[in-house]
C-alpha positions in Angstrom: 15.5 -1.5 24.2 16.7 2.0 24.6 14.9 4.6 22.3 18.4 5.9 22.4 20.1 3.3 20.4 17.2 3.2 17.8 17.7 6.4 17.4 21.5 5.9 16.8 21.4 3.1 14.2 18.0 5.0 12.5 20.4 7.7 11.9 23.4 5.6 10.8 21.5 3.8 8.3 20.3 6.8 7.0 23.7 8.1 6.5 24.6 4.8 4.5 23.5 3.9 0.4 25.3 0.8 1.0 22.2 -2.1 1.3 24.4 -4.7 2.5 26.0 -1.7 5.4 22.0 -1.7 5.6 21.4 -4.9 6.3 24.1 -5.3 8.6 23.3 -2.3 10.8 19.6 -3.7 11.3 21.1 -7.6 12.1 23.0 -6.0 14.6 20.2 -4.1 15.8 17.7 -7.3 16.0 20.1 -9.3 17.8 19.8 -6.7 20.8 16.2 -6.8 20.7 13.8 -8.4 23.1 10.8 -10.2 21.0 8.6 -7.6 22.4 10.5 -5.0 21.0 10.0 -6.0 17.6 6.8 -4.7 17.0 7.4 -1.3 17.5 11.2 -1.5 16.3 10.2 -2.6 12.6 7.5 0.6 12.0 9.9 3.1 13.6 12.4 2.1 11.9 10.3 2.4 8.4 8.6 5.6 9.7 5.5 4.3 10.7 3.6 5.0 14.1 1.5 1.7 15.1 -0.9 3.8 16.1 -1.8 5.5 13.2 -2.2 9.4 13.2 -2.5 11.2 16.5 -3.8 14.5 15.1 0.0 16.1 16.6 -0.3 19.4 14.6 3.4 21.3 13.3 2.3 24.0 15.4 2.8 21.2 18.6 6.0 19.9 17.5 7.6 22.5 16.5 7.9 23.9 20.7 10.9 23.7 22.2 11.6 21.3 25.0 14.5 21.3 27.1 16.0 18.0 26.5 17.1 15.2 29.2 20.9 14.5 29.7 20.6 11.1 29.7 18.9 8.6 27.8 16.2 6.9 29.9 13.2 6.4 27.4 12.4 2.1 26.2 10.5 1.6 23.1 7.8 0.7 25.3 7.5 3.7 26.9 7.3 5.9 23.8 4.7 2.9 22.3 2.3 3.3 25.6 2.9 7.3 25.9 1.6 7.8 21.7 -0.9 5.0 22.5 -2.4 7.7 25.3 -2.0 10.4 22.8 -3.7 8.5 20.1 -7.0 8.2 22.4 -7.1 11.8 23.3 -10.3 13.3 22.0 -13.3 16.1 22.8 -13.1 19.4 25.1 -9.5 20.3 25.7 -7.6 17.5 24.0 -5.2 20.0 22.0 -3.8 21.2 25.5 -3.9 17.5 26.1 -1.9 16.4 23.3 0.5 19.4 23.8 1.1 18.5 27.1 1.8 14.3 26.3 4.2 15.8 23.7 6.2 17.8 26.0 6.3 15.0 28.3 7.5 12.8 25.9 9.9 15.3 24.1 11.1 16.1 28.0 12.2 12.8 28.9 13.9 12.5 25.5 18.2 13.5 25.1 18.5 15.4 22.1 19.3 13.1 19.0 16.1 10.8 20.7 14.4 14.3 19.8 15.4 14.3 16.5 14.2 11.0 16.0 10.7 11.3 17.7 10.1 14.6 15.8 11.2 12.6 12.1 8.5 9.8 13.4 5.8 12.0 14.3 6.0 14.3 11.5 6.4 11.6 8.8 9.7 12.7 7.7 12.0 9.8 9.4 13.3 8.9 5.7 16.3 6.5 6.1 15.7 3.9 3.6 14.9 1.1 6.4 11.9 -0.3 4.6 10.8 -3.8 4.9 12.8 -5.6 2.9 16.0 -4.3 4.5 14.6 -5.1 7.7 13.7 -8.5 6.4 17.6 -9.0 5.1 18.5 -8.1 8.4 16.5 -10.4 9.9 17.6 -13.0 8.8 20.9 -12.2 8.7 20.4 -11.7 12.6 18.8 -14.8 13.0 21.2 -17.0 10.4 17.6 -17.6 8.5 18.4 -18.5 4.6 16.3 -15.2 3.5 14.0 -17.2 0.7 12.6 -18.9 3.9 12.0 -15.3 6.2 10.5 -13.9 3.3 8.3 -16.3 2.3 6.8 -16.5 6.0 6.6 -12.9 6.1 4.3 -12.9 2.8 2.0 -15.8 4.3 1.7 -14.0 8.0 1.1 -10.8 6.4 3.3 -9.2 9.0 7.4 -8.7 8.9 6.7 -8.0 13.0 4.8 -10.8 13.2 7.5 -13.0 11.2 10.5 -11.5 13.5 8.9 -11.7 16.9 9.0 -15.7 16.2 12.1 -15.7 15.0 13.9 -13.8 18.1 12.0 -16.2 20.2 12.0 -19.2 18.9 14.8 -19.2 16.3 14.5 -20.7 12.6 12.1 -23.4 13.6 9.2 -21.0 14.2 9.0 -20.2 10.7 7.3 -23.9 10.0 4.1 -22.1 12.1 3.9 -19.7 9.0 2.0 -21.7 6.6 -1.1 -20.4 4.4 -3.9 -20.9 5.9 -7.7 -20.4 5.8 -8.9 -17.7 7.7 -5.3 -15.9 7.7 -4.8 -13.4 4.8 -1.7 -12.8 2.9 -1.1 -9.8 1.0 -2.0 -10.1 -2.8 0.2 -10.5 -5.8 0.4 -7.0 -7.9 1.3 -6.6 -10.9 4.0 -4.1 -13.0 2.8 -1.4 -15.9 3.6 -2.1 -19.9 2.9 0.6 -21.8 0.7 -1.4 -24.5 -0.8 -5.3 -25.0 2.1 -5.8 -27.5 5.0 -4.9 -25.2 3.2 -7.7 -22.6 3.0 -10.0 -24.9 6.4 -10.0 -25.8 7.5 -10.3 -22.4 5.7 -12.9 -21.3 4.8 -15.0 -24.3 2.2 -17.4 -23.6 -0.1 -15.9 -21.5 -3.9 -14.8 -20.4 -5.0 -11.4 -20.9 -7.9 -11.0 -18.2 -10.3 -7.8 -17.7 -8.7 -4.9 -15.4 -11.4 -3.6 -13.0 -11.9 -0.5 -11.6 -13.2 -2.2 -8.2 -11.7 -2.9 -5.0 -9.6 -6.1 -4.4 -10.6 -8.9 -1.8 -9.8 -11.9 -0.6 -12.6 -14.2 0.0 -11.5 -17.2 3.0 -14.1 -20.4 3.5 -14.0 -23.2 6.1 -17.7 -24.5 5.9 -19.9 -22.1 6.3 -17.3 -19.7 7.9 -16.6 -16.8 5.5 -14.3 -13.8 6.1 -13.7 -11.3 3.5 -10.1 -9.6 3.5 -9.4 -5.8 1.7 -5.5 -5.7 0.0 -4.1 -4.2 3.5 -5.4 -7.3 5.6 -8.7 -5.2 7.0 -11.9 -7.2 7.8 -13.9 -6.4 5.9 -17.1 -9.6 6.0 -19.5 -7.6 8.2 -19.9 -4.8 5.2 -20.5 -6.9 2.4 -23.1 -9.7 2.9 -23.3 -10.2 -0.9 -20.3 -12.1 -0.6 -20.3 -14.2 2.1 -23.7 -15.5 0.5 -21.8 -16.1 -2.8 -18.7 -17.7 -1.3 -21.2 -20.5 0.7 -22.6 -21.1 -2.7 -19.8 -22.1 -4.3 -19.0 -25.8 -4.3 -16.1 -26.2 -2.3 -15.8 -26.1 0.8 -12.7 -24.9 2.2 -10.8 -22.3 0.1 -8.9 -18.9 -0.7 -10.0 -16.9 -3.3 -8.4 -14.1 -4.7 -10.6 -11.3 -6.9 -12.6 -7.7 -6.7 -15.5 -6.5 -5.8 -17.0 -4.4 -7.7 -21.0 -2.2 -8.4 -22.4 -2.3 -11.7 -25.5 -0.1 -12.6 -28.4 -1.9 -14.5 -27.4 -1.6 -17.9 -24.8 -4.0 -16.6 -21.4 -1.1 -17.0 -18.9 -0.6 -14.1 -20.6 1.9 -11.4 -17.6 4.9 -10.8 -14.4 3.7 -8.0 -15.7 6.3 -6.1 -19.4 4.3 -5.3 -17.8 1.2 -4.9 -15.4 2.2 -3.1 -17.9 4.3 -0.6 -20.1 1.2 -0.2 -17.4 -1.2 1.0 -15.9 1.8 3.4 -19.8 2.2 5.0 -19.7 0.4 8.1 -23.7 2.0 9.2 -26.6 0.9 8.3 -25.1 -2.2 5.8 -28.8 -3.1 4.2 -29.7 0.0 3.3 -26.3 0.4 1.3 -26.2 -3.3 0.0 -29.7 -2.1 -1.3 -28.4 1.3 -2.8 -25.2 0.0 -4.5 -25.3 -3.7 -4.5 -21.5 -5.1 -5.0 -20.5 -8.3 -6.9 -16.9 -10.7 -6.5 -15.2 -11.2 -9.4 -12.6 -13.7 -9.0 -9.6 -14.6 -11.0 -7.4 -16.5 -9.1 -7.1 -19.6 -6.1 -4.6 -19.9 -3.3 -6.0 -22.9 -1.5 -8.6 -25.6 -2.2 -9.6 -28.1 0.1 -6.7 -27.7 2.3 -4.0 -27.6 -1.0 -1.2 -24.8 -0.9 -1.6 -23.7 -4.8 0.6 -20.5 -4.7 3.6 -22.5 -6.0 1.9 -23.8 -8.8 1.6 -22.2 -12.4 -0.8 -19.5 -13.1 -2.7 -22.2 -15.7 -3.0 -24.9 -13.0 -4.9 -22.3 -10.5 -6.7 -21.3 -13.0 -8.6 -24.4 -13.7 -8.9 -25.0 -10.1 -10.7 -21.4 -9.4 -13.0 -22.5 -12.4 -13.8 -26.0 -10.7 -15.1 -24.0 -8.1 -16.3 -20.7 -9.9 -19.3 -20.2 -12.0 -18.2 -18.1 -15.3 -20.4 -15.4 -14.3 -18.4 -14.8 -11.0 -15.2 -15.1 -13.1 -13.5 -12.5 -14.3 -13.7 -12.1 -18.2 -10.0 -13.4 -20.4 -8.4 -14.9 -22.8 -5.8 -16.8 -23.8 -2.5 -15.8 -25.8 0.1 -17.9 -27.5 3.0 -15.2 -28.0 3.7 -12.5 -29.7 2.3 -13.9 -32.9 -1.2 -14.0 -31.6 -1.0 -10.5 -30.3 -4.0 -9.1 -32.3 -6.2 -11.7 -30.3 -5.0 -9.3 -26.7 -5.5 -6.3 -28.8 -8.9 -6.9 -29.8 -9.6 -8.2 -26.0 -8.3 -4.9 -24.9 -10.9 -2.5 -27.0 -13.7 -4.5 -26.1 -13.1 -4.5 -22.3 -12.5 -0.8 -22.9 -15.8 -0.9 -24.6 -17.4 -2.7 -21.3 -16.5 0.5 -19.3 -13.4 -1.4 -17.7 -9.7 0.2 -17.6 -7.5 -1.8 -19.5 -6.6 -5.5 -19.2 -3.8 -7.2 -17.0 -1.6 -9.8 -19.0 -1.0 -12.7 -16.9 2.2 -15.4 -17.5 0.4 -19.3 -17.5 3.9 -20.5 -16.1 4.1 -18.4 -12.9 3.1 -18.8 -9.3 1.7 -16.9 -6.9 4.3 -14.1 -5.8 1.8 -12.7 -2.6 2.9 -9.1 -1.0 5.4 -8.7 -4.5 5.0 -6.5 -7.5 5.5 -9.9 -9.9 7.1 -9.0 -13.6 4.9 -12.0 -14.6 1.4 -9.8 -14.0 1.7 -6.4 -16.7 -1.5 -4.4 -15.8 -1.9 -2.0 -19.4 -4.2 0.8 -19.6 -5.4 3.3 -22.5 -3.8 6.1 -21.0 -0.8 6.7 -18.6 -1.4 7.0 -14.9 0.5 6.9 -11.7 -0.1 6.5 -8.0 1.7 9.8 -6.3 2.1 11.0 -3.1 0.9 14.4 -2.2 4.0 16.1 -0.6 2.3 20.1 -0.2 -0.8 22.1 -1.7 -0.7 25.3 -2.3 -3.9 27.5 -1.4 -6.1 28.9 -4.6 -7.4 31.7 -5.4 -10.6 32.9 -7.3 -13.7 30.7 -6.8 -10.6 28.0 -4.9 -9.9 31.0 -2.5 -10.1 29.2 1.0 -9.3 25.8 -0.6 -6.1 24.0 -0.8 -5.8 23.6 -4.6 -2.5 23.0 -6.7 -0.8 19.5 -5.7 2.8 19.1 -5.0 3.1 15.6 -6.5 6.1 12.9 -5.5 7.4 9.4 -6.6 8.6 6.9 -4.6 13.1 7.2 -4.3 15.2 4.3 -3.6 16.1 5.7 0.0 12.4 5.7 1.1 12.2 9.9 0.5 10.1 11.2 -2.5 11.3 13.2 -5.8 8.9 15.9 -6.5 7.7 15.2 -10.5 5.5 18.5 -10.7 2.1 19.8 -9.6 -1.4 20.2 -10.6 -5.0 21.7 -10.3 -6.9 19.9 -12.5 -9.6 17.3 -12.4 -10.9 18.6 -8.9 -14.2 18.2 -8.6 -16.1 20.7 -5.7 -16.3 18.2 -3.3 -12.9 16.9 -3.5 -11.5 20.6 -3.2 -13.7 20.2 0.0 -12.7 16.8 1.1 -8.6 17.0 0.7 -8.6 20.7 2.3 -9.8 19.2 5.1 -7.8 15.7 5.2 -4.2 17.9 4.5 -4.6 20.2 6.9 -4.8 17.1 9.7 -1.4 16.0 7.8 0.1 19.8 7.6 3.6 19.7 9.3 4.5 23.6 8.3 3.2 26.4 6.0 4.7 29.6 4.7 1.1 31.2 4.5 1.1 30.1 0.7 2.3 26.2 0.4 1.2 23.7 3.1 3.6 21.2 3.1 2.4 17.6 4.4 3.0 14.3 6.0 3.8 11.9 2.7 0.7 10.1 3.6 -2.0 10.6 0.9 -1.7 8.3 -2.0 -3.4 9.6 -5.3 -3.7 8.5 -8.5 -2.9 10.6 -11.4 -3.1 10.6 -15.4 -1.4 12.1 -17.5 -0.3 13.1 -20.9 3.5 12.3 -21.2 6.7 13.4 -19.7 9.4 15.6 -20.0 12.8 16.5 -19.3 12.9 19.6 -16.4 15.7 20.3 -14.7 13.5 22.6 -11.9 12.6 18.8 -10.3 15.3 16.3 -8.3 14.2 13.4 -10.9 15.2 15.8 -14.1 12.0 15.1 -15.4 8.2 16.7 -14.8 4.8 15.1 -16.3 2.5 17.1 -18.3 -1.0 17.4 -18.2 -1.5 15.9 -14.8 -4.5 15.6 -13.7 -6.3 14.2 -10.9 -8.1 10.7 -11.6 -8.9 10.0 -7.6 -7.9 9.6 -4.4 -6.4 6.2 -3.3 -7.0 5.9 0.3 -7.0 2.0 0.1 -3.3 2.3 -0.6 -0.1 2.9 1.7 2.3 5.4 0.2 5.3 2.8 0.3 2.5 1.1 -2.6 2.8 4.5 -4.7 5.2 4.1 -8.1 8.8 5.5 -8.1 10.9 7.3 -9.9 12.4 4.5 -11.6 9.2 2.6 -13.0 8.1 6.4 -14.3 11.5 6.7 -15.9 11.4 2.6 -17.2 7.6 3.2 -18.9 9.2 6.0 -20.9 12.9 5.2 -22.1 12.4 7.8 -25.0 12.9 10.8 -22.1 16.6 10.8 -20.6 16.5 13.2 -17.8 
């Protein structure tokens, strides 16, 4: 496929808020495509480079290249040209990069320009996310869409999903079946704003301890163990604790679904940040496993013995997670009737509080497994009100900050992929972090005025604050006070961050 006519329909979906105008641009666009294509089709489209970042600089892309007269350029030839650029490194590799760049930008007409400059800045922003392209796939592919999105939640992979669909047509979608050893993405869960308000929604209902940990998924077949992070990453070679947990567990063949998490020796929650650093060291794995030992805590089953269980109730894989699962490797719960038993959750929630946890997710007994879907039938509640932003600019300090990039530009998640600005902040920076992010956004900078760095919406970071008000100096008509920095959250993508509309839903007493 011609870069030139992803390019076109990029830019004509972009000029669309029609979803179904959407969907039908990307249908059309997929039945043109070769299988092959697909896999670097679907992250273009969503503004995502396979490759990951290239360490291309605003001061590279921003040189002007005469541009070709005709459109020449494949998908392919873009995907093995940024795969070069991507392996640059060491004694003249900016000249290097500069010079790939102008190559590529040189063999590129005009609106293909555009395009690759949007891609490789992180600022292509048309709205094609995932589950248009998923619509459009099946509309393509004349798929019922229940059926491509279900196979795209047990592979893991929308590419993966539409690559067997373009080649084989429907029937490939009976391969995509859950499977040990194959993760799927996990099941998240929506904000309330207290126990009460989750109750009330869901009615019946366990109310289970929230951990400040990282989430896993632990895969058996005999005495094969692989542990999988919540964006599909390998993770079993770092964390030996668990593979010698999950063999002693009496099943056999399963799919577990919990966190991992470090407790000191009093027995409280170790910080994020320790856990967190243990399961990201890859050097030296005794030594760590010694320093800041990690424990599973499950609280959920997607398989046993070779039986699909994300279909049945929340109650039913309950009891078969504690067939399996020793209380102590459990995570801690317990159970609700309704609304008139909502003391019994409240109660719950001050004592995990009291444990050192963050709050408490309520859990519906009735619902299944939604994997890779925000479910209304999980509401995570915490003590105080916190978001997961994306850092859009930093603005340098001044004082003892002078050399460090300081005050956060902070953005929520739009409907049309782009991000409304909500307000910024300074606070809750520790010395090191100052150190750490004015390092990390200057590898995502894209352009500075001397003052404000703005950067590629790549950096995901959790922030608390105090409430919210109506301010009609941001796009969203609203700005939160108090923010403050809670922690960076490099385990998540920023199409995971919250939006403007579940900021907006949490507090129905502020009309912007």
């Amino acid at each position: 496929m011609l870069l030139a006519r992803l390019a076109q329909v990029s830019q004509e979906v972009a000029a669309t808020s029609a979803r179904s105008k959407k969907t039908a641009l990307l249908a059309e666009l997929f039945r043109e495509a070769e299988p092959d294509d697909v896999p670097i089709v679907i992250p273009y489209l969503a503004g995502r480079l396979p490759q990951g970042r290239l360490g291309v600089g605003w001061k590279v892309l921003s040189r002007h290249v005469t541009p070709a007269t005709e459109p020449s350029l494949t998908v392919h030839d873009v995907d093995t040209l940024l795969s070069t650029l991507s392996n640059v490194s060491g004694t003249g590799s900016q000249a290097e990069r500069t010079r790939l760049v102008g190559e590529l930008m040189g063999a590129a007409t005009e609106p293909e320009q555009r395009f690759l400059l949007g891609l490789l800045s992180g600022e292509v922003r048309q709205g094609a996310l995932d589950a248009v392209a998923t619509e459009g796939l099946a509309q393509a592919t004349q798929t019922p869409p229940a059926d491509v999105r279900r196979a795209v939640m047990l592979a893991g992979s929308l590419q993966t999903v539409a690559e067997a669909l373009l080649a084989d047509g429907p029937e490939a979608l009976d391969r995509f079946r859950l499977t040990v050893g194959r993760p799927v993405l996990p099941m998240l869960a929506h904000s309330a704003t207290s126990v009460a308000e989750a109750v009330e929604k869901l009615g019946a209902c366990a109310v289970e301890e929230k951990l400040d940990g990282i989430r896993v998924q632990v895969h058996r077949d005999g005495e094969t163990v692989r542990v999988y992070t919540r964006t599909l990453d390998d993770i079993t070679d770092r964390l030996p604790e668990l593979t010698a947990a999950a063999q002693d567990l009496r099943g056999g063949r399963f799919i577990l679904d919990g966190e991992v998490i470090s407790f000191d020796a009093a027995g409280r929650p170790r910080s994020f940040q320790e856990t967190a650093g243990r399961v990201g060291s890859r050097v030296d794995v005794a030594t760590a496993a010694e320093q800041v030992p990690v424990s599973p805590v499950f609280f959920d089953a997607l398989s046993v013995d070779g039986h699909d269980l994300l279909d049945l109730p929340f109650a039913e894989r309950h009891a078969e997670l504690a067939r399996l699962v020793p209380e102590p490797m459990r995570v801690r719960r317990t159970l609700v009737s309704g609304p008139d038993d909502v003391g019994a959750a409240e109660s719950f929630l001050a004592e995990t509080l009291e444990r050192g946890h963050e709050g408490v997710v309520v859990k519906s007994l009735d619902a299944p497994y939604s994997a890779g879907r925000r479910g209304a039938s999980w509401l995570k509640v915490k003590p105080v009100h916190t978001l997961d932003l994306v850092v859009l600019a930093a603005e340098w300090g001044h004082g003892r900050r002078t050399g460090k990039l300081s005050n956060l530009h902070l953005g929520a998640r739009q409907e049309d992929g782009s991000y409304a600005m909500l307000g910024k902040t300074f606070k809750g920076m520790t010395d090191a972090m100052l150190t750490w992010q004015t390092e990390r956004l200057q590898e995502l900078a894209t352009k500075t005025d001397g003052y404000v760095v703005t950067v590629r919406p790549e950096l995901v970071v959790e922030i608390a604050y105090d409430g919210l008000q109506r301010s009609t100096r941001y796009p969203a008509g609203v700005t939160l006070r108090f923010a403050r920095v809670v922690r960076y959250r490099e385990d998540k993508r920023p199409e995971e961050a919250d939006t403007v509309e579940t900021l907006l839903a949490a507090h129905p007493e502020v009309k912007p």
